[in-house]
C-alpha positions in Angstrom: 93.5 71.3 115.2 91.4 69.9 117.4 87.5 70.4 117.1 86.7 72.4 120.2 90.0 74.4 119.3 89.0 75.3 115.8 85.3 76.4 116.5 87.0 79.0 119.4 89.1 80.5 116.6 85.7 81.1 114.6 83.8 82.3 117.7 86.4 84.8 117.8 87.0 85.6 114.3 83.0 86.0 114.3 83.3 88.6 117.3 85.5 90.7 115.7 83.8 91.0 112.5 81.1 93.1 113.9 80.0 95.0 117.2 76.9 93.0 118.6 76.4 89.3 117.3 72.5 88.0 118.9 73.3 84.4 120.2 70.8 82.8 118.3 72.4 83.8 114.8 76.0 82.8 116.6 74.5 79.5 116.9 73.3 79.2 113.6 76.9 80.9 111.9 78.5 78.1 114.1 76.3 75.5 113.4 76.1 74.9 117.2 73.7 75.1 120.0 72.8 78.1 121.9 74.4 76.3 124.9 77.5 75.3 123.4 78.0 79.1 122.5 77.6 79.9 126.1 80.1 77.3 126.8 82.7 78.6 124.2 82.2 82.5 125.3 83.6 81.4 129.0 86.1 80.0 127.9 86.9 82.9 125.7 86.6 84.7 129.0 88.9 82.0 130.6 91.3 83.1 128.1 91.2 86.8 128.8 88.9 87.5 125.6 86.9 90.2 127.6 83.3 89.2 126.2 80.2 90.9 127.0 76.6 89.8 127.0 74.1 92.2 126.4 70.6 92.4 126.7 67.9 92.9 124.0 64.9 91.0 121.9 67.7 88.5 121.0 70.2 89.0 123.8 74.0 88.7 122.2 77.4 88.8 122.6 80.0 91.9 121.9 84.1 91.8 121.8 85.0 94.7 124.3 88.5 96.4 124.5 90.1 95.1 127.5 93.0 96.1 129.9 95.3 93.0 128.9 96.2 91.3 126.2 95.3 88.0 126.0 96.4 85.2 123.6 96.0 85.9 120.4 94.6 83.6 117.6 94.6 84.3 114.3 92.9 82.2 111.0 95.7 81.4 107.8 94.5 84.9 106.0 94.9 87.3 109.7 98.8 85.1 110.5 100.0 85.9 106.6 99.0 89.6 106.7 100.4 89.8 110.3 103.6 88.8 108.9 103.5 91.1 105.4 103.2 94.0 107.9 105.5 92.9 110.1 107.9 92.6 107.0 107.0 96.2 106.0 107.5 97.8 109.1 110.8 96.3 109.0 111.9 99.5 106.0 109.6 102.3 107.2 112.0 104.5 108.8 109.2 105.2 111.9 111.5 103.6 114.8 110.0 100.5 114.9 111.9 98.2 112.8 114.0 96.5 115.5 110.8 95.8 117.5 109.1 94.6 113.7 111.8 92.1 113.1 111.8 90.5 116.8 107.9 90.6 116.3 108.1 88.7 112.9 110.4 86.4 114.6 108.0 85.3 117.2 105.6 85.1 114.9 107.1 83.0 112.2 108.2 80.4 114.5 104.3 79.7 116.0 103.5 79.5 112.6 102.2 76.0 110.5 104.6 75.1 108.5 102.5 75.8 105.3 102.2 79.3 106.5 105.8 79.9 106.9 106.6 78.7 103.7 103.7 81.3 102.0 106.0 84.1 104.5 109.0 82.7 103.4 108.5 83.1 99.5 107.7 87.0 100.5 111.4 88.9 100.3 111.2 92.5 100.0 114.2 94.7 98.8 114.1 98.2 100.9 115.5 100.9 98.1 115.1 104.4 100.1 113.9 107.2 98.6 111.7 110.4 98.7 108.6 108.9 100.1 105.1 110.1 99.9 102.6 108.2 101.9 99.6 109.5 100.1 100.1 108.0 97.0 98.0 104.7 96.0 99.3 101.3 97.9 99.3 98.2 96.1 96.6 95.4 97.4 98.4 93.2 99.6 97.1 90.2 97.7 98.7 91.6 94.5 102.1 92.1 96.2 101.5 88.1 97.3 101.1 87.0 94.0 104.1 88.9 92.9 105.9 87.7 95.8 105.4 84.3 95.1 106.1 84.6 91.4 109.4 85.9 91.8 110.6 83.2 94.5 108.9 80.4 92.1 110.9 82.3 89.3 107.4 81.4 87.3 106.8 83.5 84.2 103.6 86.1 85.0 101.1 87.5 82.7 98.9 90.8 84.4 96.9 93.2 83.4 98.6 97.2 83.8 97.1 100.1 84.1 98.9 103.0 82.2 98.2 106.7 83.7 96.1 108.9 80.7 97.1 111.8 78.9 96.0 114.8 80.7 92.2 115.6 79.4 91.5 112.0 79.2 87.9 110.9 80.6 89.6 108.7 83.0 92.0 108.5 85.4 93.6 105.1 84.1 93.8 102.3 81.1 94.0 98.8 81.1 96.8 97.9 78.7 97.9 94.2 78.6 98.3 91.3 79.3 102.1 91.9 79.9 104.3 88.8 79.6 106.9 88.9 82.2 110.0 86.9 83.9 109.9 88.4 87.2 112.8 89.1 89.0 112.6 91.3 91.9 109.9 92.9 94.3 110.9 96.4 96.0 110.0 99.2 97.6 111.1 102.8 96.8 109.5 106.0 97.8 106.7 104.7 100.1 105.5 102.7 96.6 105.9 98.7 95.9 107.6 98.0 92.3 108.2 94.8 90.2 111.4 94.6 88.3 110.9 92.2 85.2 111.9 91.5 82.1 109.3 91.8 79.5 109.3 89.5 77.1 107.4 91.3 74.4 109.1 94.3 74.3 112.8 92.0 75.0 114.1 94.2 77.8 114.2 95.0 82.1 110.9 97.2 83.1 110.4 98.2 86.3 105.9 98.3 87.0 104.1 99.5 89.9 102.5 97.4 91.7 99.5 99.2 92.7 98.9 99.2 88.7 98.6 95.1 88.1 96.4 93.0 88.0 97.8 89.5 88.2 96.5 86.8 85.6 96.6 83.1 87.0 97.8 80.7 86.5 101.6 81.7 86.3 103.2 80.5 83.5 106.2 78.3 83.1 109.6 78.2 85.5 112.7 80.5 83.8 116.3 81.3 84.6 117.3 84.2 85.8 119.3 87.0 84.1 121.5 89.4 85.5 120.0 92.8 86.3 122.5 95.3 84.2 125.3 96.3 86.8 124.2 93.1 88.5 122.4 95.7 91.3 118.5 95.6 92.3 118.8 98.7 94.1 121.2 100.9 91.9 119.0 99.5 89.0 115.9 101.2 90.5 117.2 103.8 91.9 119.0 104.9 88.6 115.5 104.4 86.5 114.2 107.4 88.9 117.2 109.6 89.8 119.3 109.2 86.2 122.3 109.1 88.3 123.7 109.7 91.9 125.8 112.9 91.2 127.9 111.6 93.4 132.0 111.2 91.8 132.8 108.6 94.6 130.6 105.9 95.0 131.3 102.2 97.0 129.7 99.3 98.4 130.7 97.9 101.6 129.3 95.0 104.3 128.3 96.3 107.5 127.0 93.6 110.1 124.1 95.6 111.4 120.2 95.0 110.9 119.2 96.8 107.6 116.1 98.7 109.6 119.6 100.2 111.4 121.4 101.6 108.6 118.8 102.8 106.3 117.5 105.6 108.9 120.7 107.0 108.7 121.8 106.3 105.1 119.8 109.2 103.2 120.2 108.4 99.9 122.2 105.5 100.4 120.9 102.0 99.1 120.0 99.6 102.2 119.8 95.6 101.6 119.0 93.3 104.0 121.2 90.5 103.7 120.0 88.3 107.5 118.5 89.6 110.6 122.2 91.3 111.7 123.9 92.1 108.1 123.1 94.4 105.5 124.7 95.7 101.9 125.2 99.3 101.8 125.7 101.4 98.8 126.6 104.9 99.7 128.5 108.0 97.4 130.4 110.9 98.7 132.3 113.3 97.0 135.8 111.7 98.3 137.3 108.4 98.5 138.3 109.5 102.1 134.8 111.2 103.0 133.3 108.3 101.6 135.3 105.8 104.2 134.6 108.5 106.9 131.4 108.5 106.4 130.6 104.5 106.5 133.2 104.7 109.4 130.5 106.3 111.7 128.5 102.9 111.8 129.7 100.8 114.9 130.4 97.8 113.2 132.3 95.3 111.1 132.7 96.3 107.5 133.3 94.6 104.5 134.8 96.3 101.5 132.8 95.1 98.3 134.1 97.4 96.1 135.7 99.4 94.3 139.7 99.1 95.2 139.8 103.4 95.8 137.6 102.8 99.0 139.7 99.6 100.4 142.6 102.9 99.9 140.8 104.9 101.4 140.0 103.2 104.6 143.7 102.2 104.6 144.5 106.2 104.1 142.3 107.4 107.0 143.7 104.1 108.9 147.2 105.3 108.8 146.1 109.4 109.6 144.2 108.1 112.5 146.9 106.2 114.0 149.5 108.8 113.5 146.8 111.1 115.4 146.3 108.6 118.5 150.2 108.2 118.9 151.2 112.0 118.3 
């Protein structure tokens, strides 16, 4: 990046780290001359940054709203969380998914290529479920770190926090370290999970996030087991609900965005599977109702499984081309 470039972007990040920044101390921050951050605050102007002077002992320079948006620069840290949001917005449910995923589009293809491959490691699986947006979040540098783990496949040790018997002094307990082979990073509820398989204890576990504490460095690479029922979503899902209590219950392709389906799924399972295709798991308490009910998405579908559904689409085939020719 060039020089003049680089000290722009830390003129700005400066500005917006606080309300009024006196020149001199801008200078000093910047290890520049007074002049020079005269110079760099027009062209911060020239760029539609609307930058203030004010006056005062010191005299200054304050970031004011403005009625435009101008270009946007952001340091490494500000581009990576951009995207993480971006990424989350993507399974909220709040109507802005489709906008999220063009967004995180534009932004991943400004990006250094160093910083799309930190993005690129960070895959989240949407499970839906009862959400409560109250509860704790997870720090977003933990849900990095877990991120990256799983893509690396790299064994992690962390530190977890176990809730306390009711009467205890205090709210939590560190237990640990945990010895992991993590697998999968998803979201159910409004709350981030990790699926992993401990190694201590020689079987799947499924932690929350917003309880560990990450211990680096990660340990060494592993292979990959299969999740029992080979599912990430069913797998969670079934730790929390027990079962479905649905009798009928299939899996099917559908080539729509994920952010599409899953606001009208309920308590289907949503995976995205590329920017226009998602998995869908869905139960019903018919073969036929089950079809009819996948059959309301506008799209392409894709019978996974089981064989009773590819019937039952066949079925409610044959009905509803007797009822278009009678």
């Amino acid at each position: 990046m060039p020089k003049t470039s680089a000290r722009l972007l830390s003129l700005l990040s400066l500005l917006q780290a606080r309300r009024d920044w006196p020149g001199a101390l801008l200078a000093e921050r910047l290890d520049i001359s007074p002049r020079t951050v005269r110079r760099d605050v027009d062209r911060l102007r020239e760029l539609g940054y609307p930058v203030v002077a004010f006056k005062g002992p010191d005299g200054g320079y304050r970031l004011d709203a403005g009625a435009d948006l101008p270009p946007l620069l952001f340091d490494d840290e500000q581009a990576v969380a951009l995207a993480v949001a971006l990424q989350i917005a993507t399974t909220t449910g709040a109507g802005i998914e489709e906008a999220a995923v063009r967004a995180l589009t534009t932004v991943r293809q400004v990006m250094p290529a160093r910083l799309r491959h930190r993005i690129d490691t960070f895959r989240v699986t949407a499970v839906d479920g009862p959400g409560d947006r109250t509860r704790p979040q997870a720090d977003s540098g933990v849900l990095m770190a877990l991120g990256a783990a799983v893509h690396a496949r790299e064994e992690l040790r962390f530190d977890y926090a176990s809730v306390n018997p009711p009467g205890a002094d205090d709210d939590n307990v560190r237990t640990g370290p945990r010895r992991t082979q993590p697998h999968h990073l998803v979201t159910w509820g409004a709350r981030w999970y990790l699926v992993a398989w401990d190694l201590d204890r020689d079987d799947w576990r499924v932690f929350r996030a917003d309880r560990v504490t990450p211990r680096i460095p990660t340990g060494p690479r592993f292979t990959p087991r299969e999740l029992p029922g080979g599912d990430v979503a069913a797998f969670v899902t079934s730790r929390f609900q027990g079962s479905t209590g649905w009798p009928c219950r299939g899996e099917v392709i559908l080539d729509l965005p994920a952010a599409v389906v899953s606001r009208y799924a309920r308590d289907g399972l949503v995976e995205e599977l590329g920017p226009d295709r998602c998995r869908l798991v869905l139960g019903s308490w018919s073969w036929p109702g089950l079809a009819a009910a996948i059959g309301r998405y506008d799209a392409d579908i894709e019978v996974v499984g089981p064989v009773e559904l590819k019937d039952a689409f066949a079925h409610l085939a044959r009905r509803y081309a007797n009822a278009a020719s009678g």
